[in-house]
C-alpha positions as CSV (number, residue, x, y, z in Angstrom):
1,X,-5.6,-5.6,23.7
2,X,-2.1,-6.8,25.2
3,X,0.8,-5.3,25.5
4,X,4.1,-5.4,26.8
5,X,4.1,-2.1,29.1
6,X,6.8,-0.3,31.6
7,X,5.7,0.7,35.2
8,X,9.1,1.6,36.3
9,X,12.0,1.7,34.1
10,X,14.8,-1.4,35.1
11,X,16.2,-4.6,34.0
12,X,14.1,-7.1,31.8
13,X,11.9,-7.8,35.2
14,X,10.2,-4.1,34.0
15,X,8.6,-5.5,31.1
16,X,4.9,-6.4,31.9
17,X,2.4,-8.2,29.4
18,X,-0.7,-6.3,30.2
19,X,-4.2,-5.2,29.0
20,X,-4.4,-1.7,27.5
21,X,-6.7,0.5,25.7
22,X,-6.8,-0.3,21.9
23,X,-5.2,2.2,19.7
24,X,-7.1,4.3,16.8
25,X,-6.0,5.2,13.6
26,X,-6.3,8.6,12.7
27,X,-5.5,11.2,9.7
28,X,-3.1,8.6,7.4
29,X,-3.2,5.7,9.6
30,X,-3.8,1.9,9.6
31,X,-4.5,-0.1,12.3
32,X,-2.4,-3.2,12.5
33,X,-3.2,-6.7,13.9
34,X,0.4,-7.4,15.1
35,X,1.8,-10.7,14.3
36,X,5.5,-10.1,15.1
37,X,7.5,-7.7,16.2
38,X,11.6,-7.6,16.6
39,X,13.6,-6.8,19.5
40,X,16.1,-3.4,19.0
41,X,18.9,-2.0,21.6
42,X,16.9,1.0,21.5
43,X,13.5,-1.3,22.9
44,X,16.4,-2.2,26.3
45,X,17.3,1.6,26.9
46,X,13.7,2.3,26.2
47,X,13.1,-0.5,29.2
48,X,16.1,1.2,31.1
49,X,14.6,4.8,31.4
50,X,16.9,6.3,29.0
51,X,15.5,6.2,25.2
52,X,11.7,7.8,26.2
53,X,9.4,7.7,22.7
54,X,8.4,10.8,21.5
55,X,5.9,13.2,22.1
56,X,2.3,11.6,20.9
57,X,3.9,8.0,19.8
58,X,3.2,4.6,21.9
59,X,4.5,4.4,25.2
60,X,5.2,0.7,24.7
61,X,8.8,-0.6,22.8
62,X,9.1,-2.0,19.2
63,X,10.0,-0.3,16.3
64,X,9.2,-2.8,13.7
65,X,6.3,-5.1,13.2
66,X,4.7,-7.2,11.0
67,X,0.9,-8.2,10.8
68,X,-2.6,-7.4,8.8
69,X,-4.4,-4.2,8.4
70,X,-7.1,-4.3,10.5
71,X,-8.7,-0.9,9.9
72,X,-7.9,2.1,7.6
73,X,-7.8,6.0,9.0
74,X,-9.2,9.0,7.0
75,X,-7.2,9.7,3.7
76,X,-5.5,6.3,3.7
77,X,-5.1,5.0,0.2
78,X,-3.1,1.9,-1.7
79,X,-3.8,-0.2,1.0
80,X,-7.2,-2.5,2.1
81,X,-8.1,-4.4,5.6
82,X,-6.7,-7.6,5.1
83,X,-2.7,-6.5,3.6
84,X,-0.3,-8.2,4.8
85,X,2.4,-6.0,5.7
86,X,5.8,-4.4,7.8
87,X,6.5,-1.1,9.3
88,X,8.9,0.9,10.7
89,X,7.2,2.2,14.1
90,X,8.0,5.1,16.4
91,X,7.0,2.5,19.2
92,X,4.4,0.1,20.3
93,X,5.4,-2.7,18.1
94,X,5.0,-4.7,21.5
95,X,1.6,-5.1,21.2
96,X,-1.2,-6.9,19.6
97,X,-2.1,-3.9,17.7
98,X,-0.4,-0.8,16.4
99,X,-1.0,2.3,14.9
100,X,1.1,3.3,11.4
101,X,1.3,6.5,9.3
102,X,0.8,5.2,6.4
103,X,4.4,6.0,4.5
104,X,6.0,3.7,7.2
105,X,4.1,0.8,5.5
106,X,6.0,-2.2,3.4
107,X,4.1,-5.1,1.7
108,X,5.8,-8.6,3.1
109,X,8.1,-9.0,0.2
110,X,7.1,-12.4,-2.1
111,X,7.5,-15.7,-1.1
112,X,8.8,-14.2,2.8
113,X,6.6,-15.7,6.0
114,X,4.9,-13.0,8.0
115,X,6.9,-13.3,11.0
116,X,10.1,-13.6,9.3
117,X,9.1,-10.5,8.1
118,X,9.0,-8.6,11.3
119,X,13.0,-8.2,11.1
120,X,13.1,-6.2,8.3
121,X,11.8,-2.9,8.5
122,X,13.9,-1.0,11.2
123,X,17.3,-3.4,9.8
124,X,17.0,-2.1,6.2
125,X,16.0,1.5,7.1
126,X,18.6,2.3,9.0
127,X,21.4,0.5,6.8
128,X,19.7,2.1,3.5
129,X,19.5,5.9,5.3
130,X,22.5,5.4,6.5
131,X,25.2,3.3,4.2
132,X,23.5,4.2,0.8
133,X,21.4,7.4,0.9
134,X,23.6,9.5,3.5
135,X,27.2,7.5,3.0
136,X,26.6,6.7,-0.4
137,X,28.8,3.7,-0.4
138,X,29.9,3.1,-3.9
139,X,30.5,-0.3,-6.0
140,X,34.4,-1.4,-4.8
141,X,34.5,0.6,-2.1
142,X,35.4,-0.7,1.2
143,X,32.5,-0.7,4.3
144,X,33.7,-1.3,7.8
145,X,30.7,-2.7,9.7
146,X,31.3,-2.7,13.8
147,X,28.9,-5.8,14.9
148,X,28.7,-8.0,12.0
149,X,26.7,-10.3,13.5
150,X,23.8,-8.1,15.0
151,X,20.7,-7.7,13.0
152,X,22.2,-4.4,11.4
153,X,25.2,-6.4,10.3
154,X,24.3,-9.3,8.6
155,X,21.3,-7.1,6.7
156,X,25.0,-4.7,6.0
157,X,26.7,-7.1,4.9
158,X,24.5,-8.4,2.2
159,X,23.1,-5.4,0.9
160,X,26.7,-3.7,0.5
161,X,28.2,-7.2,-1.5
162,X,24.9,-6.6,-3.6
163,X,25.6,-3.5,-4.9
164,X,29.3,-4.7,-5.5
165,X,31.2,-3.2,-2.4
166,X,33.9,-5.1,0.1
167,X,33.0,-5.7,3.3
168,X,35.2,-5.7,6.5
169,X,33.7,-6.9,10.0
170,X,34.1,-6.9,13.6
171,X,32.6,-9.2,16.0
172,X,33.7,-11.2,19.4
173,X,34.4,-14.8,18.4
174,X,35.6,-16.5,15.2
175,X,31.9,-17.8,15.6
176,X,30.4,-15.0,15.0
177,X,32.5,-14.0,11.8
178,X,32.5,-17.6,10.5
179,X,28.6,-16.2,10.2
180,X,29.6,-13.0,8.7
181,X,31.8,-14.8,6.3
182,X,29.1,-16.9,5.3
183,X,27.1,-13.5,4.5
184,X,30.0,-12.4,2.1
185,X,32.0,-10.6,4.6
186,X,35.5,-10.3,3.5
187,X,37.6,-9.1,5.9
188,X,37.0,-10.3,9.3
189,X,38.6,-9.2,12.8
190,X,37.8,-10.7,16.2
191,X,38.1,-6.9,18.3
192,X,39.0,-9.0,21.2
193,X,41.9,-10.5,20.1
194,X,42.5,-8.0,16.6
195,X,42.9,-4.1,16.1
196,X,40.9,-3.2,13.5
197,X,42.5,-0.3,12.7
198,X,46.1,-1.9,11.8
199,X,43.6,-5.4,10.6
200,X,42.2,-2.9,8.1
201,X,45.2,-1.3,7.2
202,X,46.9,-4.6,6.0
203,X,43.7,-5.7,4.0
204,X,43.7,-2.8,2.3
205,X,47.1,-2.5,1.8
206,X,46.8,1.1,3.8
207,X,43.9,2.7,2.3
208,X,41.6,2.0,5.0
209,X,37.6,2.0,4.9
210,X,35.7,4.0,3.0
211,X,32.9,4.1,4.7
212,X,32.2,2.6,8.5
213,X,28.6,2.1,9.9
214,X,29.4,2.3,14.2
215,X,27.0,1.0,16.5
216,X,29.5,2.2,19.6
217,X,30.4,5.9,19.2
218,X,32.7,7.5,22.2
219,X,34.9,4.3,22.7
220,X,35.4,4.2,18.9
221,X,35.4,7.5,17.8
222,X,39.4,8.2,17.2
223,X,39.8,4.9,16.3
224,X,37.5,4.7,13.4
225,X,38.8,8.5,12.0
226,X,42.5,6.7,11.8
227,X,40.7,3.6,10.4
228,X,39.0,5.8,7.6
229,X,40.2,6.1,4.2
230,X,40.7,9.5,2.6
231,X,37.4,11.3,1.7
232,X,36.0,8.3,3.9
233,X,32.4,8.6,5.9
234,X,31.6,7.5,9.4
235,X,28.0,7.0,10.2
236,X,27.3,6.6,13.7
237,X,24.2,5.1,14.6
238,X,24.5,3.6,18.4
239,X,26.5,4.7,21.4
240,X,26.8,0.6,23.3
241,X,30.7,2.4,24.2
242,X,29.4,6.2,25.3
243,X,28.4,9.7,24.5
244,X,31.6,11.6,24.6
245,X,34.8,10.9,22.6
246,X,37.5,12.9,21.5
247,X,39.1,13.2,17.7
248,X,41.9,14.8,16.0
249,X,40.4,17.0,13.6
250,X,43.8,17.7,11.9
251,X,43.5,13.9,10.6
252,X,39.8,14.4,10.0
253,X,40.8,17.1,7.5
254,X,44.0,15.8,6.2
255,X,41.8,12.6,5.1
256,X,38.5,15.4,3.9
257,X,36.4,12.8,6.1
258,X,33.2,13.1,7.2
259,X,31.3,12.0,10.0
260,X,27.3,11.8,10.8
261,X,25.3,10.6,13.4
262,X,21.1,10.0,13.1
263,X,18.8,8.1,14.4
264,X,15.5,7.2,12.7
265,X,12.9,7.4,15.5
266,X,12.1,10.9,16.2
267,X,13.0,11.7,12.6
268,X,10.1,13.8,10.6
269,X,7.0,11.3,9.2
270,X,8.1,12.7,5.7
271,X,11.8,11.8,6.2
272,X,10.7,8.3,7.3
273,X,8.4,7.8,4.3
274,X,10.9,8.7,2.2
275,X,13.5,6.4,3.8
276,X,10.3,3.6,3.4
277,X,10.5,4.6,0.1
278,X,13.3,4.1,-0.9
279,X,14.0,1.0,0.9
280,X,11.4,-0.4,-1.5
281,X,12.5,0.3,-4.7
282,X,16.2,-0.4,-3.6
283,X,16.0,-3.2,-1.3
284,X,12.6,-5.0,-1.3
285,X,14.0,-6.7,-5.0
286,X,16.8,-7.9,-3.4
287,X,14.9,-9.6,-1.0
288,X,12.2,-10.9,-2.9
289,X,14.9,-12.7,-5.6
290,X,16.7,-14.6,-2.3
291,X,19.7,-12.6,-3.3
292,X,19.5,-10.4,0.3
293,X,17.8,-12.3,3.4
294,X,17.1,-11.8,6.9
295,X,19.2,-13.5,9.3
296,X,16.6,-14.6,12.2
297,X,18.4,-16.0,15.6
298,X,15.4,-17.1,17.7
299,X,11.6,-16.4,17.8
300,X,10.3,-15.9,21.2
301,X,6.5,-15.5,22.4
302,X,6.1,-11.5,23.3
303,X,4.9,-12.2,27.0
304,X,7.8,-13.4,27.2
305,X,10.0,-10.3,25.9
306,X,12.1,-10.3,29.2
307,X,13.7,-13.2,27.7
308,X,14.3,-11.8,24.5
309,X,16.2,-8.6,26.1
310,X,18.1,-11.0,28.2
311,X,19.1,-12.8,25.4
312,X,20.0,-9.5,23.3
313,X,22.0,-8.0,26.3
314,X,23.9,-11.3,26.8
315,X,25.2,-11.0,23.2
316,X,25.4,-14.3,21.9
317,X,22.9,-14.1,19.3
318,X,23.4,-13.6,15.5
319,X,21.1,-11.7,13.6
320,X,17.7,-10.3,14.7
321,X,15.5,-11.7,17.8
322,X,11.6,-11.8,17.3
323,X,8.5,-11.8,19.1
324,X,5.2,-13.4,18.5
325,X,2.1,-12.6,19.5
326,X,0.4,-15.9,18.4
């Protein structure tokens, strides 16, 4: 098979479309025929040399896919060559075939193209494990997203409107929340021109966020503790603005806030199938009724994934950025 590998870590010019041994399944494993994959930050620090996969997963990036099963592994059950189906991947999504446990497996929900539904499986994992099962966001409570527009974002802002929350965004140009407005976003602040901390203050009329999702950790850090309501979560899921930050933990107690930080790739196969799980019976509904939907910028062929990250790291995008192998 093909597949988009790394000889030396660097800019996009490191990704090379190349032949490679085919992948097996083993012990609770399928064997996907990739149709589409989606592009993550993770996938450009993976490129960069600073995100390696773990121990015993693909070398190559992509941790979503969509395709057919193509083969089933020892003690694989529920599913049959020929399913058409997502999953959330440790890696090797860039390829025109993957290996899956099993758990990490989603049918294509009804009346969704396959390649649409490439953009889907990381998107909703990591907002459902992180908004609903760890931050358990609460109907007309008040979620802070950082990003709006980014493939986490606009899957955020639907599913929290959904289950009856209010939404507050951040993004770069009244372009880009126009978008997120169009979503159901209801507070919106340009952070170039805005501080969302007093922005959030006056649409809340001083209560602040109940919850904030963060995909840029040091450089926000204090920021987002002030911006928090009291008994208000922060869940921290990228670090685009650094590892180290400092915060007054005198207002983190006064406020009895809390704050996590996960990732979902090196995460236990258990914890992921239960995140898959869950994701199904909570969100897949939502999608198959119209009333949630992916937001899909631009599909680009997967040899040609160097374009992709350039387009990602350039920012100007809304929504996810997919690869095709066809």
């Amino acid at each position: 098979m093909y597949a988009i590998t790394i000889p030396e870590p660097g800019g996009p010019e490191a990704l090379v479309w190349a032949q490679v041994p085919d992948p097996v399944p083993g012990e609770g494993e399928v064997l996907v025929e990739v149709v589409a994959s989606a592009v993550n930050r993770a996938d450009l620090l993976q490129r960069q040399g600073f995100y390696d996969p773990p121990p015993g997963s693909s070398p190559y990036p992509g941790l979503e896919c969509s395709g057919r099963i193509a083969a089933l592994g020892p003690g694989v059950s529920g599913w049959s060559v020929g399913d058409e189906v997502c999953a959330l991947l440790t890696g090797g999504g860039y390829a025109e075939k993957v290996v899956v446990p099993a758990g990490q497996l989603l049918p294509v929900p009804g009346g969704m193209d396959l390649v649409t539904a490439a953009s889907l499986p990381e998107t909703t994992s990591t907002v459902w494990s992180n908004v609903f099962m760890i931050a358990h966001l609460r109907p007309g409570e008040t979620l802070l997203l950082h990003g709006g527009a980014s493939g986490i974002g606009t899957m955020a802002i639907q599913l929290a409107k959904a289950v009856g929350a209010r939404v507050a965004v951040t993004a770069g140009s009244p372009q880009k929340l126009a978008r997120c407005a169009e979503l159901g976003a209801d507070i919106l602040i340009d952070y170039r021109e805005q501080d969302f901390v007093q922005e959030l203050r006056k649409a809340t009329d001083g209560a602040g966020a109940d919850v904030i999702l963060d995909i840029i950790g040091a450089k926000y850090l204090d920021r987002n503790v002030k911006a928090l309501a009291v008994n208000g979560r922060l869940a921290i899921i990228g670090m685009q603005g650094g590892v180290k930050g400092e915060i007054n933990l005198s207002a983190l107690m006064k406020k009895r806030a809390a704050i996590t930080a996960t990732t979902l790739r090196a995460r236990p196969l258990g914890e992921k199938a239960a995140i898959v799980s869950a994701v199904r019976e909570h969100v897949w509904p939502l999608i198959s009724t119209g009333r949630v939907r992916p937001v899909v910028d631009r599909v680009v062929p997967m040899a040609e994934a160097a374009e992709a990250h350039r387009a990602l790291e350039a920012g100007d995008h809304v929504g996810k950025i997919l690869l095709t192998t066809g």
